[in-house]
Steps between C-alpha positions, in 0.01 A plus 500: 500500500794647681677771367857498443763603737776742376789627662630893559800385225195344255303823549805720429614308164136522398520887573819577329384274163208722511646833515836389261142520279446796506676735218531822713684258809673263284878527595443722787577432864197509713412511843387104421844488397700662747287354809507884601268815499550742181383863475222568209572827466888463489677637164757374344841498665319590856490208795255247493 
């Protein structure tokens, strides 16, 4: 049995739902979101 094809858009949407499930991420903008790189070590108010 094949497996099913999904597309870079398909894989992102699942991605996002996934971490929009998780408490400490809910509401924030990640690097998922952004399509960019973030710093982990960045504080608040520094650039990301």
């Amino acid at each position: 049995m094949a497996k099913p094809i999904r597309t870079a858009e398909q894989l992102k949407a699942l991605l996002l739902e996934h971490i929009e499930r998780i408490l400490e991420l809910s509401g924030q903008a990640t690097d998922v979101h952004t399509a960019s790189v973030r710093w982990t070590n960045a504080r608040p108010g520094e650039p990301t």
